[in-house]
N, C-alpha and C positions, 0 to 999 in steps of 0.2 A: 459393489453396493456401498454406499454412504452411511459413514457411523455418524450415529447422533446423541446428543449429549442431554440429558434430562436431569433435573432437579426437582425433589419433591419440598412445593411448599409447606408442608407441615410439620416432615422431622429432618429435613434438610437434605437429606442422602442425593449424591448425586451419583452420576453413572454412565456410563456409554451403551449403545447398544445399535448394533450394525440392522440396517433395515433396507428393505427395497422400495422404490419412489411408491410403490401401490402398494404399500401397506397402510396404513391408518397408525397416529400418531398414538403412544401408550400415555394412559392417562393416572392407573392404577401404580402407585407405588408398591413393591416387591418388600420392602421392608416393616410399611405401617398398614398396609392394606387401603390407603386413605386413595380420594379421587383427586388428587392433589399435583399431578406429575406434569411441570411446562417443560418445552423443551429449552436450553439455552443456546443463545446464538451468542457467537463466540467474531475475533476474528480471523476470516479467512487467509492461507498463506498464499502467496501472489511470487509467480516465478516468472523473473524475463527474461527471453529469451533472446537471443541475437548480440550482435556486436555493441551494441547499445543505444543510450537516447543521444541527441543532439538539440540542441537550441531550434534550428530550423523542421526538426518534427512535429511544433507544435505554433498553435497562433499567438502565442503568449508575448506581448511585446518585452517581458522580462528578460525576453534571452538574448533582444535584436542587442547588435554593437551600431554604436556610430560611426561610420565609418569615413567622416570625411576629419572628424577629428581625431579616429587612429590614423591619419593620412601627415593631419598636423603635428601630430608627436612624431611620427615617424624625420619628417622634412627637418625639424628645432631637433631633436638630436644627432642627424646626419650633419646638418650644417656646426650644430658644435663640438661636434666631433675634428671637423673639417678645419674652422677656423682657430687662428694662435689668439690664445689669452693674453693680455696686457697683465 
């Protein structure tokens, strides 16, 4: 069951309290007796799972490489690696 988290607007008290999807949300504050009780949404904790993300899981052109100019860097370092300096 999903605990949920309420706050009364009137004398502020807030609280938890574990409920079932088919109950009906509490509206009465336990403290002031007032009709005063939202519930607060909060944010949710997010687990992932698996080996991980990668640039290519998603359509995001942020993650593409260029890859004809990693080709370019590659070739201008090889070669001056290769050739003697003056």
């Amino acid at each position: 069951m999903p605990v949920y988290t309420y706050r009364c607007e009137s004398c502020g008290v807030q609280f938890e309290r574990q409920q079932s999807f088919k109950e009906q949300p509490l509206t009465r504050c336990p403290e002031c007796n007032q009709k005063s009780l939202k519930k607060v949404i909060g944010p949710v904790g997010v687990i992932f799972k698996g080996s991980g993300f990668y640039a290519t899981d998603h359509k995001s052109p942020s993650g593409q490489v260029n890859r004809s100019a990693k080709k370019e860097e590659t070739k201008d370092s090889a070669s001056a690696a290769t050739t003697p300096k003056e």
